[in-house]
N, C-alpha and C positions, 0 to 999 in steps of 0.2 A: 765445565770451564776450567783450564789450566791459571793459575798467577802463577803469573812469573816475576822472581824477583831482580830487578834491575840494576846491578852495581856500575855505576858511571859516574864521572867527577862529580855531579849534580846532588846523587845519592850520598855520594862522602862527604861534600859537602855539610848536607842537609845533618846527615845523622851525626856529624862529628860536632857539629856547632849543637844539635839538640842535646848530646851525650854531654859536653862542654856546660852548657847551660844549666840543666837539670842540677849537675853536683853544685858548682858556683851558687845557684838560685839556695841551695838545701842550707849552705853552710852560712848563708846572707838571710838567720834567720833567730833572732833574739830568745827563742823558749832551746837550738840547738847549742849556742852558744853561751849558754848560761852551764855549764858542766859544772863549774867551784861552785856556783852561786845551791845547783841543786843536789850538790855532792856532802854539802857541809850542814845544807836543812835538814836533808834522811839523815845526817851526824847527829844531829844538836836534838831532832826526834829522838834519838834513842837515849840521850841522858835524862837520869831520875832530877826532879827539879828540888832541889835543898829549901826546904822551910823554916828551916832550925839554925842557920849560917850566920851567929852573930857577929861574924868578923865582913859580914856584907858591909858594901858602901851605905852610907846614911843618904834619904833622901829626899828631893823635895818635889811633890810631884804640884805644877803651876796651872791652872785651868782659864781660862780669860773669857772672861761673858760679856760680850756686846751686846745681842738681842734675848731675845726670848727662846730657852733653851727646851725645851717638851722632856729633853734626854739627861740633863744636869744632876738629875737627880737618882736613873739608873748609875751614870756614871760615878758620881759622888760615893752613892753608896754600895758600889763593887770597888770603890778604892779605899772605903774605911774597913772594906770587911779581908784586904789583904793581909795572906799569910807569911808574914815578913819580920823576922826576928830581931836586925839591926833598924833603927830608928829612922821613920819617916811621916811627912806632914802633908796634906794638902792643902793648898794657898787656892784660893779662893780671888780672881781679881774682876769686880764688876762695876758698874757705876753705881754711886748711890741711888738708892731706894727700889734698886731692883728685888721686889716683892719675895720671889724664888729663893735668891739668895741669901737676905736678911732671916727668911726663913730655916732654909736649909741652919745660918748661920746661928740661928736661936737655938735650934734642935739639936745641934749637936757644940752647943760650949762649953760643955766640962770635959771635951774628947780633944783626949791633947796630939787628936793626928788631923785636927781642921784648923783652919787660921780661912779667916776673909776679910780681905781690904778693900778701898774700895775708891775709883777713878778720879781725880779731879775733874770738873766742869770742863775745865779748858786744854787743848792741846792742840798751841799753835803752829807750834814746830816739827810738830810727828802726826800720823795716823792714831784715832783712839786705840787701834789696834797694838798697833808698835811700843806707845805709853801701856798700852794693859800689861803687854807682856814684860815691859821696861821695868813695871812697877812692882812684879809679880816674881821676876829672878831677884833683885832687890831684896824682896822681903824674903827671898830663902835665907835659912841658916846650916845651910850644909853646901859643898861644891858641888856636887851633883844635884843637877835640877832638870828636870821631866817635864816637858810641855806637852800637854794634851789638850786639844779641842774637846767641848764640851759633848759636839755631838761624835764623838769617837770611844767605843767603850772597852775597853780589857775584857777580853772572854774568858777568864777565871782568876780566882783569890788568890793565885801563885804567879799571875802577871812578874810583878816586883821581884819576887824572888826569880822566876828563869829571866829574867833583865838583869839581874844581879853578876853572872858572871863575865857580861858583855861591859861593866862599868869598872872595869881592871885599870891598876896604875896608869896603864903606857896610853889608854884610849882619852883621846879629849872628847870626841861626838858618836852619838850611839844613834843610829835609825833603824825602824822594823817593817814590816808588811802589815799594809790595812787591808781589810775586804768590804767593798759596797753588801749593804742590805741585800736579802736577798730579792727583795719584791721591786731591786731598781732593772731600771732597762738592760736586760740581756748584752745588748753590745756594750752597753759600758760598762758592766761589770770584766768584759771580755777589754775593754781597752786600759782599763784601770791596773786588769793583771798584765799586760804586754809590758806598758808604760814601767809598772814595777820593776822586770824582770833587763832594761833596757837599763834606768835606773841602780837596782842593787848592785848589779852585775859591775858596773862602775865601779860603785862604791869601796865594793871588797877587793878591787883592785887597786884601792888605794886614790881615784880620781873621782871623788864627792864631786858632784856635780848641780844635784838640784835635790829635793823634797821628795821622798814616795808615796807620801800619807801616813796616816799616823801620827806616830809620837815624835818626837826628837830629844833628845837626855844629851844633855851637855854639862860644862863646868861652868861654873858661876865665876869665876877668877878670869876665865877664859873671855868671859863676855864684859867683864867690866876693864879688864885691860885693853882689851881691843876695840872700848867706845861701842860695844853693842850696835845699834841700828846705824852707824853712822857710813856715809856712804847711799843710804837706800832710803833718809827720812822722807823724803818728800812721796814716794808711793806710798797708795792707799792698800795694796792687797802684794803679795808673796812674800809675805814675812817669814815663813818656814823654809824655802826655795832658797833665799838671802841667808840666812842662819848657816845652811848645811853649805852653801857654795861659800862662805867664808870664817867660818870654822872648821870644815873638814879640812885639815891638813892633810897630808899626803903620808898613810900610813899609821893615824892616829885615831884615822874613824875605822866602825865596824859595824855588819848587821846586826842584829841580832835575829836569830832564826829559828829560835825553838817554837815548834808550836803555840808555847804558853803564853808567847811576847807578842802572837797576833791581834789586832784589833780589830776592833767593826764599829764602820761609818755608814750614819743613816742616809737614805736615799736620796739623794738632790733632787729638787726641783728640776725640770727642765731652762729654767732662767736663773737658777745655780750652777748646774752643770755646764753653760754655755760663757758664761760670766768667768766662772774659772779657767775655759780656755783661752778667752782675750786678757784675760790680766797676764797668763803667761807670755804671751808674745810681749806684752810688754815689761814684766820682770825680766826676762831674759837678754834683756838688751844690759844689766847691771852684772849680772852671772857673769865670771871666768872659766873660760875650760870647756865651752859648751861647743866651741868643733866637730868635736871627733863625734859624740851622741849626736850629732845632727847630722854627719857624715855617714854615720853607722845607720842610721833611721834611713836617709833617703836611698844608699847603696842598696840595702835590705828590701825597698819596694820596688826601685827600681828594675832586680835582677827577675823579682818575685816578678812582674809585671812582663817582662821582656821574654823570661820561662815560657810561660803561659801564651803570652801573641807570639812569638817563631815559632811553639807547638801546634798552634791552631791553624797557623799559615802552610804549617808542614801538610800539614795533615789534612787540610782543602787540595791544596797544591798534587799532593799525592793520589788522593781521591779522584781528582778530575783527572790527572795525568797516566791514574793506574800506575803508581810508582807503590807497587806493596809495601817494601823495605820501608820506604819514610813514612806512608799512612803504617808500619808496625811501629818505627822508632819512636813516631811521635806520641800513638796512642801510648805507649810506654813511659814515658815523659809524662803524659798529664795523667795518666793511672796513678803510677809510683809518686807524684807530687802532690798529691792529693793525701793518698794514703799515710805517707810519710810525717806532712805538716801536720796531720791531724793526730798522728802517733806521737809526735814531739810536745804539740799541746797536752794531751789526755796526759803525760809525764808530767808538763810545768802545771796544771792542774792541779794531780795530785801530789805534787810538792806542798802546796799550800792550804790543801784541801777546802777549795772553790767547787760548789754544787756547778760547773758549767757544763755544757753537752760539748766536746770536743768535736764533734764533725762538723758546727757550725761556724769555726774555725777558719773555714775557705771563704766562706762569703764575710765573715768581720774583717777581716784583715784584706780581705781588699777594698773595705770601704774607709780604710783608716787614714791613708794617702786622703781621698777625696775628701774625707770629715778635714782635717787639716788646711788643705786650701782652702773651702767653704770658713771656716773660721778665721782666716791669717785675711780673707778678704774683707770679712765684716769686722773686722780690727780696724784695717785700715779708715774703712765708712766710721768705725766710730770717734768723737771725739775726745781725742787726747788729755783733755781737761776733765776726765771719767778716773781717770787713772792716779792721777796728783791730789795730792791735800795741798799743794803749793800753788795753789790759784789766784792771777794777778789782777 
């Protein structure tokens, strides 16, 4: 059997719009256009991290304990046993008589790098949340203050010090990369790096936007001049999201990206992990600046989306019509877009050094659109008075 290939307006068509598509699709894709974000990680990888710098910033690292912590106490004690030469304290902020605490607080009170205070009963005006942490920059004594969740833990004694050169004169806010457990669900360890890499990539250009997980290290002057929570008291949850959207100034925040300033957060429940996506739809309505990441997010799926059905359509269309050319161009197209995405992943991967399997990269990221509306729908079903401490 001869094929023959058929060059007709139909064919140029076809293969010009697929050839069109395919580059468009590549470059409408947040692990490709993160280049500074992963340019300057392999950088900050290769600096020796300074243990001995007693001209470091002094610091205050803030912890906030509302419920029952399992983690509190790995955490605690990887941040007493930092390798950190200039002066720093952990504050400790929970409600009285939390057992944990008072303990932790007994065992270690002649170590003059713990301090623990602890909530009042009442907090009419703000979430416990927003008072814990109100309570907790308050009690530092140094401008630089470190907020970590309890369940988030520093993966080595030189945390502090590679954070140290990220906490320079000119920076007012410092954010870094957290990584899920590894025993959480596959896709959302996979949506957690995306969401980062969407996130940092911002960041470092100057346009804070929202929370990546993790830590967030700000100035303590910064947050008392500016009325701290004010603006967002009446929500019960995106305290960290609020923080970074109105403290990062334009120019004054920065990542931090050395391997050593990485974290690790324990595995959410499935009714944590689902909880955190409806609070954001509704913290995000307080956020500035959040356009263009939401522009960037939908263009990105959309193109990915539209790649993928005109190749498929080619590539039927061609098949039944015996149009060689466009059943070649198009198998070409979902070949090379495959291969490619999956290339770009295994890269933002190993930027951050996440155990993920990068080929299964195609089917996440097409399910990230449809996770998205599944959630923004049952937002809507849920009731608004979920969200507010300001209940009438």
């Amino acid at each position: 059997m001869v094929l023959t290939l058929y060059i007709d307006t139909i064919a140029i068509i076809c293969c010009m719009s697929l050839i069109v598509l395919f580059f468009v699709s590549m470059f409408c894709n947040p692990f490709l256009r993160a280049r500074r974000l992963k340019k300057w990680a392999l950088q900050a990888a290769e600096k020796e991290v300074d243990t001995t710098d007693t001209a470091a910033a002094p610091v205050s690292i803030v912890i906030p304990i509302l419920e029952d912590a399992p983690e509190l106490a790995a955490t605690v004690e990887m941040m007493l046993q930092q390798e950190y030469a200039a002066p720093f304290r952990v504050i400790l902020v929970a409600d009285k008589g939390n057992a944990l605490v008072e303990r932790l607080s007994a065992e270690n009170k002649d170590n003059k790098h713990m301090y623990c205070t602890f909530v009042p009963n009442s907090s009419r005006y703000m979430s416990r949340k927003k008072l814990t942490l109100t309570l907790g920059i308050k009690a530092a004594d140094t401008d630089w203050v470190v907020i970590l969740e309890p369940t988030c833990t520093p993966l080595s004694t030189k945390w502090l010090a590679a954070l140290a050169p990220s906490l320079a004169t000119d920076n007012r806010l410092v954010v870094g990369y957290t990584a899920l457990e590894e025993d959480t669900r596959t896709s959302w360890r996979y949506q957690q790096l995306r969401s980062s890499f969407y996130i940092l990539t911002r960041t470092l250009r100057g346009k804070a936007y929202r929370h990546a997980g993790g830590f967030v290290a700000m100035r303590k002057t910064d947050f008392m001049k500016r009325d701290g929570f004010s603006g967002n008291l009446n929500l019960l949850h995106g305290e960290y999201d609020y923080l970074v959207n109105k403290f990062g100034d334009d120019m004054a925040t920065t990542v931090a990206l050395h391997p050593e300033t990485h974290t690790l957060t324990k595995a959410p429940t499935k009714k944590e992990w689902i909880n955190k996506q409806l609070y954001f739809w509704e913290t995000r309505k307080y956020l500035q600046g959040g356009w263009f990441s939401r522009f960037l997010f939908n263009i990105d799926n959309i193109m990915l989306y539209l790649n993928y059905i005109v190749a498929i359509l080619c590539l039927v269309y061609g098949v039944i019509e015996e149009r060689w050319l466009i059943v070649s161009v198009a198998s070409a197209d979902i070949l090379l877009t495959v291969l490619l995405r999956i290339l770009f992943a295994h890269k933002a991967i190993k930027v951050f050094n996440v155990d993920l399997p990068a080929w299964r990269v195609i089917g996440f990221e097409l399910m990230v659109p449809w996770r998205k509306i599944r959630s923004y729908f049952k937002y809507l079903k849920t009731d608004k008075y979920e969200f507010t401490s300001h209940k009438l």
